[in-house]
Structure formats: structure tokens, C-alpha cells
C-alpha positions in Angstrom: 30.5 -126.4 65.0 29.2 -124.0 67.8 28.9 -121.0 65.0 26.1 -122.8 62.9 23.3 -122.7 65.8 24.7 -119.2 66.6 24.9 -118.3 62.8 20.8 -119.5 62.9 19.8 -117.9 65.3 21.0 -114.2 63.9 19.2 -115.2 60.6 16.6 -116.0 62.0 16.0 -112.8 64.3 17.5 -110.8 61.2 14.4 -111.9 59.7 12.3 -111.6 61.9 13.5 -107.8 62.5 12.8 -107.3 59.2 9.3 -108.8 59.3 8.8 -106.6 62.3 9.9 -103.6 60.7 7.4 -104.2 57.8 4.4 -104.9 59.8 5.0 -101.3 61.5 5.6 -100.0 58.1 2.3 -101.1 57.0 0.0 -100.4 60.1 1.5 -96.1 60.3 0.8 -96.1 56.7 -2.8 -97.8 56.7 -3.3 -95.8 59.9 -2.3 -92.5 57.8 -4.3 -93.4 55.0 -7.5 -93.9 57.3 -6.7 -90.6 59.4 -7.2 -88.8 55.9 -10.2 -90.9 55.0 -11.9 -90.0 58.5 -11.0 -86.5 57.0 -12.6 -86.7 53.8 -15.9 -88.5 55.4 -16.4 -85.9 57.7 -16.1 -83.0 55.1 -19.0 -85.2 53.3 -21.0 -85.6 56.1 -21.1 -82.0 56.6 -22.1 -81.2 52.9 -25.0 -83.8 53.8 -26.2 -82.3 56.7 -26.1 -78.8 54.7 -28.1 -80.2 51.9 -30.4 -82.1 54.4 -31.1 -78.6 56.0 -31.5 -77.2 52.1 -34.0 -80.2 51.7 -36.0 -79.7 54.6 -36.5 -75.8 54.0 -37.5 -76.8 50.2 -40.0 -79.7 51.9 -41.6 -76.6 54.1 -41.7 -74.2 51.2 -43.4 -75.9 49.2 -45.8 -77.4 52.3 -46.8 -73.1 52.8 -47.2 -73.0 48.6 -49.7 -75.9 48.5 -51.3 -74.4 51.9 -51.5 -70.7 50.3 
């Protein structure tokens, strides 16, 4: 009767190996996804900054027109 605790307890940390092994799994690949998110946001940010710079130069054209 000693082998059914014993066969137990490797079930249950052969679960809980796997359940381990699946949380790790999930967190590199959410972690990978954001890394290329962070990527992608900063590319747009720097198009915004460029067209905010484009905006601003329009706003003080068109400031010297109205003044000319």
C-alpha cells in the first residue's frame, strides 16, 4: 500500500511540472509579443513627432501669410 501515496505524489508534481512549464511558456511569449509592440509604438511615435514638427511649421507658415 506504500506505492499509492508515493504513486500521488509523482502525479501530482507531474502536474504540477507541467503547469509550471505552461505558465513560463505563456509569460516568454506574451513578453515577446510586447517587446515587438514597444517596437511598433515607438516607430509610431516617431512618425507623430515628425508630423507634429510638419504641423507646427504649417501653423507658422501660414501665421507669416496672414501677417504679410
Amino acid at each position: 500500500m506504500f506505492w499509492v501515496p508515493l504513486a500521488a505524489w509523482i502525479a501530482a508534481l507531474a502536474i504540477a511540472v507541467v503547469v509550471l512549464g505552461f505558465c513560463a511558456y505563456e509569460i516568454i511569449w506574451k513578453a515577446r509579443r510586447l517587446r515587438a509592440d514597444i517596437a511598433r509604438l515607438e516607430s509610431v511615435r516617431g512618425r507623430l513627432t515628425e508630423l507634429s514638427s510638419d504641423l507646427e511649421t504649417t501653423q507658422q507658415r501660414i501665421a507669416a501669410a496672414r501677417i504679410s
